[in-house]
Residue frames as a rotation matrix with the C-alpha (Angstrom) as fourth column:
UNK 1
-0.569 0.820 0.069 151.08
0.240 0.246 -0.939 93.71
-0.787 -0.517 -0.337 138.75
UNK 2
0.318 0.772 -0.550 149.83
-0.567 -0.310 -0.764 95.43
-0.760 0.554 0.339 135.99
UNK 3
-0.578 -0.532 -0.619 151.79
-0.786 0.566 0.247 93.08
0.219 0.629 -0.745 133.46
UNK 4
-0.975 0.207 -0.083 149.97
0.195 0.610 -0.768 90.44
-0.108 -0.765 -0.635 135.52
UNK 5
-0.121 0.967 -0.224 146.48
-0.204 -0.245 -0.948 91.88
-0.972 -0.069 0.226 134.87
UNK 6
0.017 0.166 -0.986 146.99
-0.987 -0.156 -0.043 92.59
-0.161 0.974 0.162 131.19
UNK 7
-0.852 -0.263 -0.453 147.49
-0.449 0.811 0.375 88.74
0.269 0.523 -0.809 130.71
UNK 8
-0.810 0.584 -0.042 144.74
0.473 0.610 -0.636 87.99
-0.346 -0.535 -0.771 132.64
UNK 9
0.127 0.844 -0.521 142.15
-0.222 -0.487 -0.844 90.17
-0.967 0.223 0.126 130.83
UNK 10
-0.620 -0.099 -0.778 143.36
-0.762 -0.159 0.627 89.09
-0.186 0.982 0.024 127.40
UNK 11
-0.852 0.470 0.230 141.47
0.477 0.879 -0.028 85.46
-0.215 0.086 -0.973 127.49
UNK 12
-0.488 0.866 0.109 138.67
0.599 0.423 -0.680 87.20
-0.635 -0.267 -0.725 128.22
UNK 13
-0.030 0.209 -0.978 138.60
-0.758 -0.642 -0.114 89.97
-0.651 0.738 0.177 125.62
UNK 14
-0.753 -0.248 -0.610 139.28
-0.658 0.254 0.709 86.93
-0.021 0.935 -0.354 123.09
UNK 15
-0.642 0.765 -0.052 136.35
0.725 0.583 -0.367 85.09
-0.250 -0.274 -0.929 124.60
UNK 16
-0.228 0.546 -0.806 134.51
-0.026 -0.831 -0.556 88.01
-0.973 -0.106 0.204 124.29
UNK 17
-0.091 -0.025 -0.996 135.26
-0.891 -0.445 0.093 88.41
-0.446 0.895 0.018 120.50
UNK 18
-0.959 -0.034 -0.282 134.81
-0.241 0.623 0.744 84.76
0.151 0.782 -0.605 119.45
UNK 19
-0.256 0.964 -0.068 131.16
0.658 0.122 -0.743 85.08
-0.708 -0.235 -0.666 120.94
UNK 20
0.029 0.377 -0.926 130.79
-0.307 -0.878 -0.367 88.16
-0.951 0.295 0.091 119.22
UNK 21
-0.783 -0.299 -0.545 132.17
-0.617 0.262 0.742 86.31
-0.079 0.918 -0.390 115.58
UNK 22
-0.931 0.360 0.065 130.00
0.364 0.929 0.064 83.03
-0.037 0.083 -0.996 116.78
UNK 23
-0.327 0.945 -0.008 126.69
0.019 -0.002 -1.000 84.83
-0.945 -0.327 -0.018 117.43
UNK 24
-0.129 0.469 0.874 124.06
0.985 0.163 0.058 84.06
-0.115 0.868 -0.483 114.25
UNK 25
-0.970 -0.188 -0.153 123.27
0.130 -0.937 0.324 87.01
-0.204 0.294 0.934 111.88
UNK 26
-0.092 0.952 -0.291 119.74
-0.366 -0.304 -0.879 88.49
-0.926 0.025 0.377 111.63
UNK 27
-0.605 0.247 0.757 118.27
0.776 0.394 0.492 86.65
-0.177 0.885 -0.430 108.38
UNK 28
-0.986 0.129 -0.106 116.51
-0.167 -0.725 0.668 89.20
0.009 0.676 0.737 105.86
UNK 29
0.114 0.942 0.315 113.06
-0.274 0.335 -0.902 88.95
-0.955 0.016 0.296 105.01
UNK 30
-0.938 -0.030 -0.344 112.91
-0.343 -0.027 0.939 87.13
-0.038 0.999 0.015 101.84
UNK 31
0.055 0.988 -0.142 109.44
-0.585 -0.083 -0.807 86.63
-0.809 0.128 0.573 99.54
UNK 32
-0.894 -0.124 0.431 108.57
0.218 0.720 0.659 84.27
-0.392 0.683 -0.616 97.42
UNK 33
-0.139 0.667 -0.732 106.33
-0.572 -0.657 -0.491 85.23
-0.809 0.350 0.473 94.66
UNK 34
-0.712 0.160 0.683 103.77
0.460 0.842 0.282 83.40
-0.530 0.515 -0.674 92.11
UNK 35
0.604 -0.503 0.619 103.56
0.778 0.542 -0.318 83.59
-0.175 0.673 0.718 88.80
UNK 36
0.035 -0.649 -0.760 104.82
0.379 -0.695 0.611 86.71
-0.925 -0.309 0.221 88.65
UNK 37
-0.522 0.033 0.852 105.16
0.851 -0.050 0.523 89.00
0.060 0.998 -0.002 85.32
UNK 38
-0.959 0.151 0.242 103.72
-0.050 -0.925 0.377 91.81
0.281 0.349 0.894 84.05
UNK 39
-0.704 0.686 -0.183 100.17
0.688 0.723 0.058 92.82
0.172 -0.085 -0.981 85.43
UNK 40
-0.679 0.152 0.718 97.45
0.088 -0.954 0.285 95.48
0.729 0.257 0.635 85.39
UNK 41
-0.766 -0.026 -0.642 94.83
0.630 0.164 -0.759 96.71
0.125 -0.986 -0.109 88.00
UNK 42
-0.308 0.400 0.863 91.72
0.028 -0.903 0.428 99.01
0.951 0.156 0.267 88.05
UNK 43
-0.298 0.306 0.904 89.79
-0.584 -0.808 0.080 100.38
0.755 -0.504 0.419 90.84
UNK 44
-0.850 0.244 -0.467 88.82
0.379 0.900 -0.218 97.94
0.367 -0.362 -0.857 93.51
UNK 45
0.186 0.936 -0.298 84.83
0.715 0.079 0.694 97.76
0.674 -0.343 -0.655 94.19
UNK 46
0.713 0.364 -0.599 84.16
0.648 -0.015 0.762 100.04
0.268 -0.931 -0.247 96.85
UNK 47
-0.228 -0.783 -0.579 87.51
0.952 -0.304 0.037 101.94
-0.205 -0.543 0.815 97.19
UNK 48
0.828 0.558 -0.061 87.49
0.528 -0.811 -0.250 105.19
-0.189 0.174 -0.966 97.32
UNK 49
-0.022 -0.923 0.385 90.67
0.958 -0.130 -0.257 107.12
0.287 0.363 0.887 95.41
UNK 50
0.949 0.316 0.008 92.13
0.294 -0.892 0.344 110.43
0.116 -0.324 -0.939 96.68
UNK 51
-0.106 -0.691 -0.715 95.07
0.893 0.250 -0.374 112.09
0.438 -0.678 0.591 97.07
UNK 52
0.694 0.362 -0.623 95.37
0.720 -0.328 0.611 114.33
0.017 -0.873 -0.488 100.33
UNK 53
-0.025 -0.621 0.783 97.56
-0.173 -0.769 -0.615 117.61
0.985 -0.151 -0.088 101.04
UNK 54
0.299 0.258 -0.919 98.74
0.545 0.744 0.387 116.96
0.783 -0.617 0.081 104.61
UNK 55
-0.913 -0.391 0.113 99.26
0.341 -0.887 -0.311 120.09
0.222 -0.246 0.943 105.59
UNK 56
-0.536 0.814 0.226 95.75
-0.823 -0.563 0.078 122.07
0.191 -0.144 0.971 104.58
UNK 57
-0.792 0.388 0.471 94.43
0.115 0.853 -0.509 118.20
-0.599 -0.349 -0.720 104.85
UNK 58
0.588 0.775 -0.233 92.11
-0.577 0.200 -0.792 118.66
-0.567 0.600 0.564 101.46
UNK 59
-0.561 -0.061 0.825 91.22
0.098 0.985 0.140 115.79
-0.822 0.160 -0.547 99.84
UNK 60
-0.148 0.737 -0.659 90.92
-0.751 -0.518 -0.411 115.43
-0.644 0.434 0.630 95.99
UNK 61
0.380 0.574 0.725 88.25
-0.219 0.817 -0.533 112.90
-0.899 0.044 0.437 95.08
UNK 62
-0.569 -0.609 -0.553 88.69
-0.542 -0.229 0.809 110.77
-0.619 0.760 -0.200 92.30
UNK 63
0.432 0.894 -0.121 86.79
-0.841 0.351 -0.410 108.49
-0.324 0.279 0.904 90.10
UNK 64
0.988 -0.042 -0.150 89.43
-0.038 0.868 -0.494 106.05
0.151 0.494 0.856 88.49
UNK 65
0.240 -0.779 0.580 92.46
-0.802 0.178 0.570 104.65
-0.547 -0.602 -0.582 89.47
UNK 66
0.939 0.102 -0.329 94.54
-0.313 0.651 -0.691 102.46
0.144 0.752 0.643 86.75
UNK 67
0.278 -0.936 0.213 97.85
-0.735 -0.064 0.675 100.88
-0.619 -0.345 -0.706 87.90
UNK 68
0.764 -0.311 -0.565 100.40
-0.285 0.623 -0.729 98.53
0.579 0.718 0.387 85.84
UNK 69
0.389 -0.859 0.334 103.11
-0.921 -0.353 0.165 96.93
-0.024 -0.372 -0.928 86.89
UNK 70
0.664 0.263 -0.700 104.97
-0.282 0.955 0.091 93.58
0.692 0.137 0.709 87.76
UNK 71
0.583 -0.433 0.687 106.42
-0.716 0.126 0.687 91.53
-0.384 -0.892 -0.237 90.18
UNK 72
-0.475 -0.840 -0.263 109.59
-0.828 0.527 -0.191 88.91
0.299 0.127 -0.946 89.90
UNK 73
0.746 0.593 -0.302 108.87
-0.507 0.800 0.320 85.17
0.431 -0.086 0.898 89.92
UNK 74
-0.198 -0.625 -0.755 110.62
0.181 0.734 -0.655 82.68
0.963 -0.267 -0.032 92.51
UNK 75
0.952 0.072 -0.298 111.47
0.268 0.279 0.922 81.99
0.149 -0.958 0.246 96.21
UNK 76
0.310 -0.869 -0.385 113.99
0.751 -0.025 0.660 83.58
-0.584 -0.494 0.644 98.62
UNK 77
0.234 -0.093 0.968 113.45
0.797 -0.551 -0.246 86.75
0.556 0.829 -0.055 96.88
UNK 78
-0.653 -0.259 -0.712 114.76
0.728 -0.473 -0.496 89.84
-0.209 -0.842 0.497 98.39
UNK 79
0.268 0.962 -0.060 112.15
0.909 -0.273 -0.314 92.34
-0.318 0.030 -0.948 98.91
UNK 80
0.018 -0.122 -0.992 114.23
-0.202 -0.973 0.116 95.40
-0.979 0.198 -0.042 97.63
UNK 81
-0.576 -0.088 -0.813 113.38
-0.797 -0.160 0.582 95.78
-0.181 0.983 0.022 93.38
UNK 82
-0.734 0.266 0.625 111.00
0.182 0.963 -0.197 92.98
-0.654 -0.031 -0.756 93.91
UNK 83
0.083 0.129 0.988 108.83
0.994 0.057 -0.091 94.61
-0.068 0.990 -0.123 91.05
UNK 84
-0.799 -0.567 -0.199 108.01
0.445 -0.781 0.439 97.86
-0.404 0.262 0.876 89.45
UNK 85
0.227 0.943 0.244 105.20
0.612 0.057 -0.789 99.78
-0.758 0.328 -0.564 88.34
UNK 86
-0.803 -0.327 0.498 104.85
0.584 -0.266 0.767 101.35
-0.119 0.907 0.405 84.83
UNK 87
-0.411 0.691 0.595 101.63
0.078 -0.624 0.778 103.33
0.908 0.366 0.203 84.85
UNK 88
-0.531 0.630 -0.567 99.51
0.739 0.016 -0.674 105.22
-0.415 -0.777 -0.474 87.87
UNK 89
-0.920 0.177 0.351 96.88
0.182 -0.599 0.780 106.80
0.348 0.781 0.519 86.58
UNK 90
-0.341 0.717 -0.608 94.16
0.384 -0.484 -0.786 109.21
-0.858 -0.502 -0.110 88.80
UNK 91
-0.724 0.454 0.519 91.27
0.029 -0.731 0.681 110.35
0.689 0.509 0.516 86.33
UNK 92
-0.257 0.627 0.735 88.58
0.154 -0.724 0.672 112.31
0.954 0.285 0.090 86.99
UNK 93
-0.545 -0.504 -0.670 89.98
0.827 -0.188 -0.530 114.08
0.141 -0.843 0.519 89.68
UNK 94
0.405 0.369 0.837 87.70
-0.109 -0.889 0.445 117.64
0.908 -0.271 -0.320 91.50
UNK 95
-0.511 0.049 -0.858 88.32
0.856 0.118 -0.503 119.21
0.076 -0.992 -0.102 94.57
UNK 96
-0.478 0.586 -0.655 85.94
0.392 -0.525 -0.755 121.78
-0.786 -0.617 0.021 95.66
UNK 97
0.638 0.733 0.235 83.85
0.314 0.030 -0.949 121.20
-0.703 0.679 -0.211 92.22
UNK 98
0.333 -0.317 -0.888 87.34
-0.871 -0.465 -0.160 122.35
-0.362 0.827 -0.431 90.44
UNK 99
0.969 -0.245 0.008 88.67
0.211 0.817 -0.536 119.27
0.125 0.522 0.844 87.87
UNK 100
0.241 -0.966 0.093 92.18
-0.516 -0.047 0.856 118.32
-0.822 -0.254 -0.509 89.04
UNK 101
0.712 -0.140 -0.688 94.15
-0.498 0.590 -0.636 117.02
0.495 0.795 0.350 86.34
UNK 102
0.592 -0.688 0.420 96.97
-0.450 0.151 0.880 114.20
-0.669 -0.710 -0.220 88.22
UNK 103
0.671 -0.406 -0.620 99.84
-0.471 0.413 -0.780 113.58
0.573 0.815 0.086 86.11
UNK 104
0.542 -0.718 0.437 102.26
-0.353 0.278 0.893 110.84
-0.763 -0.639 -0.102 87.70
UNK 105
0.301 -0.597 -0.743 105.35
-0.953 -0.175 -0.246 110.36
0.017 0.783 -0.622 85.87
UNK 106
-0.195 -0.098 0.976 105.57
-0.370 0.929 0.020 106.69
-0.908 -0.357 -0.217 85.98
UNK 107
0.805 0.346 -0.483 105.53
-0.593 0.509 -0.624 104.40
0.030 0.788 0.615 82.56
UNK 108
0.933 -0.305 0.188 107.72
0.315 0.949 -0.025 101.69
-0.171 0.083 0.982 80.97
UNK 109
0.438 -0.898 -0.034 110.50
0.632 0.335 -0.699 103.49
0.639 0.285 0.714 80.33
UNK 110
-0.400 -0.292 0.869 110.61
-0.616 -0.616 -0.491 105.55
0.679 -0.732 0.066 83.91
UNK 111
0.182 0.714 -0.676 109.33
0.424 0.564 0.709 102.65
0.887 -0.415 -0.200 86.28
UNK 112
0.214 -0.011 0.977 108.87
-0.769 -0.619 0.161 102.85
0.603 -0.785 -0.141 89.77
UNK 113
-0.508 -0.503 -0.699 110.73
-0.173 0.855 -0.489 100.04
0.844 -0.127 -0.521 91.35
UNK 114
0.436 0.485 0.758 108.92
-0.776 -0.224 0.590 98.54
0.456 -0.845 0.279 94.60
UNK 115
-0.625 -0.619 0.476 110.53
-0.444 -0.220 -0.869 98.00
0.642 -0.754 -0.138 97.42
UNK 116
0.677 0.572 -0.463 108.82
0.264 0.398 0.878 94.74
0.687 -0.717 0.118 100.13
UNK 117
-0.173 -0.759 0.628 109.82
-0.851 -0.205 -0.483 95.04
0.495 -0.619 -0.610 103.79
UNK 118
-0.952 -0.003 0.308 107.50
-0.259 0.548 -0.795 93.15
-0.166 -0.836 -0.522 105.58
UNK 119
-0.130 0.965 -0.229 104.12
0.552 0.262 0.792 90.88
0.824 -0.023 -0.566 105.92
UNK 120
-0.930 -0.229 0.287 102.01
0.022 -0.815 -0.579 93.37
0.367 -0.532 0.763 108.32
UNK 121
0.091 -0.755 0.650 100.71
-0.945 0.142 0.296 91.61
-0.315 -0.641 -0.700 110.34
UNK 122
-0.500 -0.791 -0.352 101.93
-0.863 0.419 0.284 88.87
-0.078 0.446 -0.892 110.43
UNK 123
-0.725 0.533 0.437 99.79
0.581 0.814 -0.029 85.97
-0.371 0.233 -0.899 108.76
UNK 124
-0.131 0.885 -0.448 97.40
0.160 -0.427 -0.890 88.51
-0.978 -0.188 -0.086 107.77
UNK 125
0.278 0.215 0.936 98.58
0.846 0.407 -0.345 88.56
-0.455 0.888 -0.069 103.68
UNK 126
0.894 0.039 0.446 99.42
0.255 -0.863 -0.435 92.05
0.368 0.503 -0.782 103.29
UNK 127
0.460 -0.879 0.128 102.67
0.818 0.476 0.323 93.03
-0.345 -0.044 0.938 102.65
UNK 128
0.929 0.003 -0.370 103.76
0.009 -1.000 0.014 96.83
-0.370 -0.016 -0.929 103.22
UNK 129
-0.182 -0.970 0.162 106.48
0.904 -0.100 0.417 98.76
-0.388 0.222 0.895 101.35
UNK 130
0.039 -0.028 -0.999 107.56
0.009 -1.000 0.029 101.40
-0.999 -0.011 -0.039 98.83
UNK 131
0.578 -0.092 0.811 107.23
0.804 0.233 -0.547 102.51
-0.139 0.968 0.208 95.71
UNK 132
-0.088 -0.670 -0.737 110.21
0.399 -0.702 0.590 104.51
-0.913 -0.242 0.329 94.92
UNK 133
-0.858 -0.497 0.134 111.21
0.331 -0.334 0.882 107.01
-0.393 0.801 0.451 91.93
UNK 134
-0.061 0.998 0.033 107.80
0.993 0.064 -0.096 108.80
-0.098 0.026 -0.995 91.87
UNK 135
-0.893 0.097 -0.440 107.09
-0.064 -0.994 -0.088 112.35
-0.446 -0.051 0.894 90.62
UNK 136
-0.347 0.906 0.242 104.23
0.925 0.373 -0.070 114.23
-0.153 0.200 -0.968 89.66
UNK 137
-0.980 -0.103 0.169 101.76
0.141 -0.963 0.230 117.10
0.139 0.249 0.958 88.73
UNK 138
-0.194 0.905 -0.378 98.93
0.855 -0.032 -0.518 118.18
-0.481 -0.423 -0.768 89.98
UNK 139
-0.908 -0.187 0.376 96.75
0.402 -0.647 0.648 120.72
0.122 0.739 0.662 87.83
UNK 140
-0.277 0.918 -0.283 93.01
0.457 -0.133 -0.879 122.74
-0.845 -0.373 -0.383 88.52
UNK 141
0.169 0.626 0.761 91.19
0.985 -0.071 -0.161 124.08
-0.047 0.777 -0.628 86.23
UNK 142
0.952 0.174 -0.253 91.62
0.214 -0.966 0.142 128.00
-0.220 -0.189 -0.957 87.57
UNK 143
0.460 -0.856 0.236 95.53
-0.256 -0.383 -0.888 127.93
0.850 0.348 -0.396 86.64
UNK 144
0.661 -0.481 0.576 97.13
-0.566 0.185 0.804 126.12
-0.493 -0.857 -0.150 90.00
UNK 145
0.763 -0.086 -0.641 99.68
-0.332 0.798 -0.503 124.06
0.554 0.597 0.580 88.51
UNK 146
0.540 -0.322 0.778 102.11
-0.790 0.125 0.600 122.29
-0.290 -0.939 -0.187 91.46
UNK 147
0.086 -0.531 -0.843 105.13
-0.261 0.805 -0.533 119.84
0.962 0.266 -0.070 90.52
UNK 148
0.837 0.377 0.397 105.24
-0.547 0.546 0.635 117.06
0.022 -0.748 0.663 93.49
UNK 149
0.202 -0.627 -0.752 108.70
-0.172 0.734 -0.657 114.78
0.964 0.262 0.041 94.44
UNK 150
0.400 -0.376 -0.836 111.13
0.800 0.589 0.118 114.71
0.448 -0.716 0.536 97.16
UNK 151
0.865 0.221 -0.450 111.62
0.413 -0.822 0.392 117.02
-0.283 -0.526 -0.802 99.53
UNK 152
0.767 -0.474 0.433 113.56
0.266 -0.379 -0.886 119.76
0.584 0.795 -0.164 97.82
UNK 153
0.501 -0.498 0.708 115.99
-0.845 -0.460 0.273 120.53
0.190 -0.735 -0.651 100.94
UNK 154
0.601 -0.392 0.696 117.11
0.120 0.906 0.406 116.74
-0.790 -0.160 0.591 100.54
UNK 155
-0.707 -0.649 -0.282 118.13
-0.209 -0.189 0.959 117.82
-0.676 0.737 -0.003 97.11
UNK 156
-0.114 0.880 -0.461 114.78
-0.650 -0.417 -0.635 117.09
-0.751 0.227 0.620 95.41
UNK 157
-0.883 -0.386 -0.268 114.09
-0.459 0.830 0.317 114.69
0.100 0.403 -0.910 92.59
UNK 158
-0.015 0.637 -0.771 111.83
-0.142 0.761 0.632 111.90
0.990 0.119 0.079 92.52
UNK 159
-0.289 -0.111 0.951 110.43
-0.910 -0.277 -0.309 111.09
0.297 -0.955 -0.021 95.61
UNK 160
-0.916 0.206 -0.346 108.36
0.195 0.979 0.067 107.40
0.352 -0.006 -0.936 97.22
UNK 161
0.096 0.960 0.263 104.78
-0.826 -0.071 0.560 106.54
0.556 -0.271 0.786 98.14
UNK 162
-0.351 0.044 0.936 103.77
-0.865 0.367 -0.342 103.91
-0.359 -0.929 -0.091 100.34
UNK 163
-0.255 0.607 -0.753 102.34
-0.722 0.398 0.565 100.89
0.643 0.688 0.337 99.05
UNK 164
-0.492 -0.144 0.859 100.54
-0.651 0.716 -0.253 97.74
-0.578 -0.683 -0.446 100.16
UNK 165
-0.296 0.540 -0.788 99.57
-0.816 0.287 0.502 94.80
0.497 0.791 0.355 98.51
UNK 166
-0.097 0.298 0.950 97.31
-0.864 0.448 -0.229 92.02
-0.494 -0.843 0.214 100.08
UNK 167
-0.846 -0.296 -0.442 98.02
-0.528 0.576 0.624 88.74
0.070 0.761 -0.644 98.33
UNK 168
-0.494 0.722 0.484 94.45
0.265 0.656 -0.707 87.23
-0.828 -0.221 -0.516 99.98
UNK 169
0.429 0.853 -0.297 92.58
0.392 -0.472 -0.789 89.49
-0.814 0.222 -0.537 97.57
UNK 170
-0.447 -0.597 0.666 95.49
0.892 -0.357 0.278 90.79
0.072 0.718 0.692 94.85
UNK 171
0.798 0.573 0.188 94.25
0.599 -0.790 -0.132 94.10
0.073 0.218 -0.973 96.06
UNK 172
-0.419 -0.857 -0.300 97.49
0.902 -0.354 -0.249 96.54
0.107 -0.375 0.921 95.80
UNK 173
0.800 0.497 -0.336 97.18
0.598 -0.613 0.517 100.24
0.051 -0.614 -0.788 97.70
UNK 174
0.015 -0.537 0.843 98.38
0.408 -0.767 -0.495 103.58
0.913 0.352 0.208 97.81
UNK 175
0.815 0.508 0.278 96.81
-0.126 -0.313 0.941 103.87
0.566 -0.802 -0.190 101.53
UNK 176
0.425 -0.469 -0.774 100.06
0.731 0.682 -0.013 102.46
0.534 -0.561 0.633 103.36
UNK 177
0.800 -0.514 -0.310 101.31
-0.065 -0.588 0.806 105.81
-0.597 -0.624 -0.504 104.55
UNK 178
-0.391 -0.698 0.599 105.16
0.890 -0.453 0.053 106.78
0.235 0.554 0.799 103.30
UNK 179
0.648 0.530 -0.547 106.23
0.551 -0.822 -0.144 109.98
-0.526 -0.208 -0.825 103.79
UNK 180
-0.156 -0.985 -0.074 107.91
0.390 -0.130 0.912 110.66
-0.908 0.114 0.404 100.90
UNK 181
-0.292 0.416 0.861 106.31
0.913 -0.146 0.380 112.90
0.284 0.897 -0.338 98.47
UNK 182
0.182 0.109 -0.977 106.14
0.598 -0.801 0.022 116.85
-0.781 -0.588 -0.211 98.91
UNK 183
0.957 0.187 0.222 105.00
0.288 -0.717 -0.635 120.06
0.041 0.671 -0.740 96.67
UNK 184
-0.181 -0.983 0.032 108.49
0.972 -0.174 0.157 121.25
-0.149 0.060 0.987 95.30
UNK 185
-0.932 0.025 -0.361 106.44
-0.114 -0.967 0.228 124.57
-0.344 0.254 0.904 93.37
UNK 186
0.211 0.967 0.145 103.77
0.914 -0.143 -0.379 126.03
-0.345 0.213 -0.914 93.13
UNK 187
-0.326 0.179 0.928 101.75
0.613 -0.708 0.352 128.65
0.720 0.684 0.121 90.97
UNK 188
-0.920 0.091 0.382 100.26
-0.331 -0.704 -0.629 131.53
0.212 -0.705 0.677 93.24
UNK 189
-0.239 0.887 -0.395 96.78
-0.762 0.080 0.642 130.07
0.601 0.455 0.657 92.06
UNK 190
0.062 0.332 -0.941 97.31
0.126 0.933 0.337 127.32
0.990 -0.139 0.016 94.20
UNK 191
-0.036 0.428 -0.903 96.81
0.973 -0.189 -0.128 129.21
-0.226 -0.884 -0.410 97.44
UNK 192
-0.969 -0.038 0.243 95.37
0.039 -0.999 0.001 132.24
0.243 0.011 0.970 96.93
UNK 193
-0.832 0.536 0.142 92.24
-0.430 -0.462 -0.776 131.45
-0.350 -0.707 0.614 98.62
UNK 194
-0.218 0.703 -0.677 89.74
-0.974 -0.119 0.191 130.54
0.053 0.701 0.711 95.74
UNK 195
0.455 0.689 0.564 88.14
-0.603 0.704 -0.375 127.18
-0.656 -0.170 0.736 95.12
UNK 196
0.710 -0.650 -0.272 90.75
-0.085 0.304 -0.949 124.43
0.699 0.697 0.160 93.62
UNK 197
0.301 -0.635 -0.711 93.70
0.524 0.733 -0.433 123.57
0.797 -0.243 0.554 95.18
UNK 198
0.941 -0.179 0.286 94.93
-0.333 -0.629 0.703 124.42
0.054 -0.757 -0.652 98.21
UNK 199
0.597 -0.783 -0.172 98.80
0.802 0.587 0.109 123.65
0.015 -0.203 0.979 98.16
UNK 200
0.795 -0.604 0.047 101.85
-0.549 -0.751 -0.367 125.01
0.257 0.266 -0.929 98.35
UNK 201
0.035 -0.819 -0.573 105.72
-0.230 0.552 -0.802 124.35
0.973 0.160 -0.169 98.28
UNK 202
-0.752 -0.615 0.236 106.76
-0.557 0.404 -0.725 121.89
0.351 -0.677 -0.646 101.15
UNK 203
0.140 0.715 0.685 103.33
-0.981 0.192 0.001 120.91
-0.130 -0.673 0.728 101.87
UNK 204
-0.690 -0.215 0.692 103.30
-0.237 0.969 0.065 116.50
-0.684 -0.119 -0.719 102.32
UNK 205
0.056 0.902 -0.428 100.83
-0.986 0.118 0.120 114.75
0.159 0.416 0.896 99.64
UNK 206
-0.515 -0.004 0.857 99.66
-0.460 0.845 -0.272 111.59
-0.723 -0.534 -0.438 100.22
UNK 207
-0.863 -0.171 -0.475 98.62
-0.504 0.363 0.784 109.12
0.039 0.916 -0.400 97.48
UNK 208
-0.657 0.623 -0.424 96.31
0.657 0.749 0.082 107.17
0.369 -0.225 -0.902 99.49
UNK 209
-0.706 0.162 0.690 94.50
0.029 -0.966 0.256 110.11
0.708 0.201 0.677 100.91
UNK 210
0.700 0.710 -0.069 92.29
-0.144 0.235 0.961 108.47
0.699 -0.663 0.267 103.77
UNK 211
0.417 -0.494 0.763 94.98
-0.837 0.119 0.534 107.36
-0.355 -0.861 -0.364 106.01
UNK 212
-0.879 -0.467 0.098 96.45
-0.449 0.879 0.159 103.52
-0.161 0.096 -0.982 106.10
UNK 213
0.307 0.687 0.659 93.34
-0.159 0.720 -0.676 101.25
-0.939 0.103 0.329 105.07
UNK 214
-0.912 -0.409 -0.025 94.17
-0.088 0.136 0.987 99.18
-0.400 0.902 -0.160 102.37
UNK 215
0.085 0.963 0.257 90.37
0.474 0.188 -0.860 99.76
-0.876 0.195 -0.441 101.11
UNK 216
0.758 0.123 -0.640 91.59
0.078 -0.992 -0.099 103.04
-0.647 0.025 -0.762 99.71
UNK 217
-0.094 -0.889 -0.447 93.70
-0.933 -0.078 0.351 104.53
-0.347 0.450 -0.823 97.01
UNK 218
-0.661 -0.627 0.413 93.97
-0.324 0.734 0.596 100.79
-0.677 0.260 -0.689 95.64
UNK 219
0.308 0.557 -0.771 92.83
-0.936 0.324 -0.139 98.35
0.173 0.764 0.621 92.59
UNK 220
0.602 0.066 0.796 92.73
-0.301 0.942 0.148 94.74
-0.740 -0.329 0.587 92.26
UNK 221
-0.207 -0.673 -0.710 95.40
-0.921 -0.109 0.373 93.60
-0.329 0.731 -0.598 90.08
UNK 222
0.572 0.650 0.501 95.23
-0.376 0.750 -0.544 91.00
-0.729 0.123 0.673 87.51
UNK 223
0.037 0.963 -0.268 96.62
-0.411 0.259 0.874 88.63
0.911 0.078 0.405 86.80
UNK 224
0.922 0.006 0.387 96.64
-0.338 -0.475 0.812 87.73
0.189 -0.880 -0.436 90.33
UNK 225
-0.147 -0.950 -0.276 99.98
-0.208 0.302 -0.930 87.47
0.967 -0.080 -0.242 92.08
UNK 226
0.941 0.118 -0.317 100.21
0.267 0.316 0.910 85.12
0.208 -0.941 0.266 95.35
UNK 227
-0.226 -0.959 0.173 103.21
-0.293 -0.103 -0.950 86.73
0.929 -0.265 -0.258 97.41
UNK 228
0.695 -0.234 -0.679 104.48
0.673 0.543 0.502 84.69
0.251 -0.806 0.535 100.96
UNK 229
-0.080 -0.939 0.334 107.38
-0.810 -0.134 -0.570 85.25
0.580 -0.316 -0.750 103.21
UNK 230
-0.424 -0.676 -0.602 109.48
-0.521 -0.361 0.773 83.69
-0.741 0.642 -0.199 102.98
């Protein structure tokens, strides 16, 4: 009887498994991108630049916001290394009237490779990801002086920001959210109460510093790049 069963359940395990071979696979997102190349970016009208401790939640203002970078040219691109930036560059940085200096370690021969997932939403032109291999420093005027990556209990390193770029407007952003970017060390100066930073080790920083609006955190890049999916 049980001899008898086992033959009768094999069909249907092998039915089972040539559905399982026959079913379609989940297609990628792929992007197609125009003209692509090298390209550069300042402030966009109106944005306001910041980045944000998400911890004590202070926000220091900036005045300029210079980005480089570029993006691959073609169709049926995948969206992981789809370009790279080579320069982010926060001047005239204050929080609480102290000058922040923001060094981000990012140039041509350390890029920062970005990383598309997705149009968000969808038809709307803007096209959310990461921007990986990101460190930094963050400096006040009173002697705070905070190095910034990946969380140091992962093993530390470079860390990612969020990014978004809207292809209606070639405006790219630091606002997208990402949580990948956290005070490795700090001086004592940078919490000890006084005006000037307020950080310390583990706290989250945020690039975009307002929340998710691509208003924020972002510049208009030039010249422009039209990106689709696919």
């Amino acid at each position: 009887m049980k001899y008898k069963t086992g033959l009768l359940a094999l069909p249907a395990l092998t039915l089972a498994s040539a559905a399982l071979l026959a079913a379609p696979a989940l297609a990628a997102t792929t992007f197609t991108v125009s003209p692509g190349g090298p390209w550069s970016g300042t402030q966009a009208a109106g944005s306001t630049v910041g980045i944000r401790d998400a911890v004590s939640n202070q926000v220091t203002i900036c005045s300029g916001l210079a980005v480089t970078g570029s993006f691959k040219s073609g169709r049926g691109l995948s969206g992981t290394g789809i370009g790279a930036l080579t320069k982010i560059a926060f001047t005239g940085c204050k929080v609480e009237g102290v000058a922040v200096t923001v060094t981000v370690q990012t140039s041509a021969a350390n890029p920062a490779p970005i990383n598309l997932t997705q149009e968000f939403p969808a038809g709307s032109t803007v096209f959310t990801g990461q921007a990986t291999n990101i460190s930094l420093t963050l400096d006040d005027a009173r002697g705070c002086h905070a190095v910034v990556g990946a969380k140091i209990l992962s093993g530390g390193g470079p860390g990612f920001t969020g990014l978004a770029y809207r292809s209606s407007d070639h405006r790219l952003s630091f606002a997208a959210g990402g949580k990948g970017l956290f005070v490795q060390s700090a001086t004592a100066q940078c919490d000890n109460g006084a005006a000037g930073l307020d950080v310390k080790q583990f706290d989250r920083i945020d690039l975009g510093g307002f929340g998710d609006s691509i208003a924020d955190s972002s510049v208009i890049i030039s010249p422009a790049q039209k990106i689709s999916s696919p």
